[in-house]
C-alpha positions in Angstrom: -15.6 -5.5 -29.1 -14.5 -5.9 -25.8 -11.4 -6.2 -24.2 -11.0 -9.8 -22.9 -10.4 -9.9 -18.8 -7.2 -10.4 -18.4 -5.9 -10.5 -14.5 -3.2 -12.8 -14.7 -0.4 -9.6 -13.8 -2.6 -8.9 -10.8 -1.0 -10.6 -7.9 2.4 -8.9 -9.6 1.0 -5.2 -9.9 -0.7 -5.6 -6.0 2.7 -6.3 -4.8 4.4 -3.6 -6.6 1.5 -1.6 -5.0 2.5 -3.2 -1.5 6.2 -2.5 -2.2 5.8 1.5 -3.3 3.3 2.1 -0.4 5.9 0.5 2.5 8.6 2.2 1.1 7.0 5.5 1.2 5.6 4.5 4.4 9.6 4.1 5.8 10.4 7.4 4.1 7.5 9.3 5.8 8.9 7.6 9.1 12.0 8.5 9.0 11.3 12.0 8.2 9.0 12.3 11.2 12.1 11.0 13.5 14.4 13.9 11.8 11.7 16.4 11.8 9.2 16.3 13.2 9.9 18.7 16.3 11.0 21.3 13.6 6.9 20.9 12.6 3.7 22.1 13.9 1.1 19.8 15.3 -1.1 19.7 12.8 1.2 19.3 9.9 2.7 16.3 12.2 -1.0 14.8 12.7 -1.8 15.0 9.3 1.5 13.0 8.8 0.8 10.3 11.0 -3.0 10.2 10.0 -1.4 9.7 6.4 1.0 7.0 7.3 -2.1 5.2 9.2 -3.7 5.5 6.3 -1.1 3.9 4.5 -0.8 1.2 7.1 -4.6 0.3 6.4 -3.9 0.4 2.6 -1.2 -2.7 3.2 -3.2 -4.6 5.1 -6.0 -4.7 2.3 -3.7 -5.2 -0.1 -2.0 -8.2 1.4 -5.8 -9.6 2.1 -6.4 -8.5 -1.6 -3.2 -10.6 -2.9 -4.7 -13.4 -1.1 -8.3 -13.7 -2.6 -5.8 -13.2 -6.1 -3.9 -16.2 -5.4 -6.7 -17.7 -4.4 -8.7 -17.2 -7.7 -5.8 -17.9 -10.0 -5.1 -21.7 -8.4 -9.0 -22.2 -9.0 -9.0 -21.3 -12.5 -5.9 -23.9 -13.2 
């Protein structure tokens, strides 16, 4: 049998996700300020391409948190 699906922790677990992602975000920032012209280029890029990345993966979630809340106060 089937598990029953049950999304009533997902507005909760997206912002966790929201929360873990800006805070590494911050850190990755803040390492680039203090580092980065101890690094090469590329290693640099890659850095920032990560951290736009991460940027990206906020906005979506946000959005995502959205069509949640959005679902959950229609099946009340």
């Amino acid at each position: 049998m089937p598990k029953p699906d049950d999304r009533s922790d997902n507005v909760d677990r997206i912002a966790n996700n929201i929360q873990n992602t800006m805070a590494n975000l911050r850190e990755s920032e803040d390492f680039l300020k203090a580092h980065s012209d101890e690094m090469n280029a590329k290693d640099r890029e890659a850095l920032e391409a990560k951290n736009d990345r991460r940027e990206r993966a906020i906005e979506g979630l946000r959005e995502e948190i959205a069509d949640e809340s959005d679902s959950q106060q229609y099946l009340k």
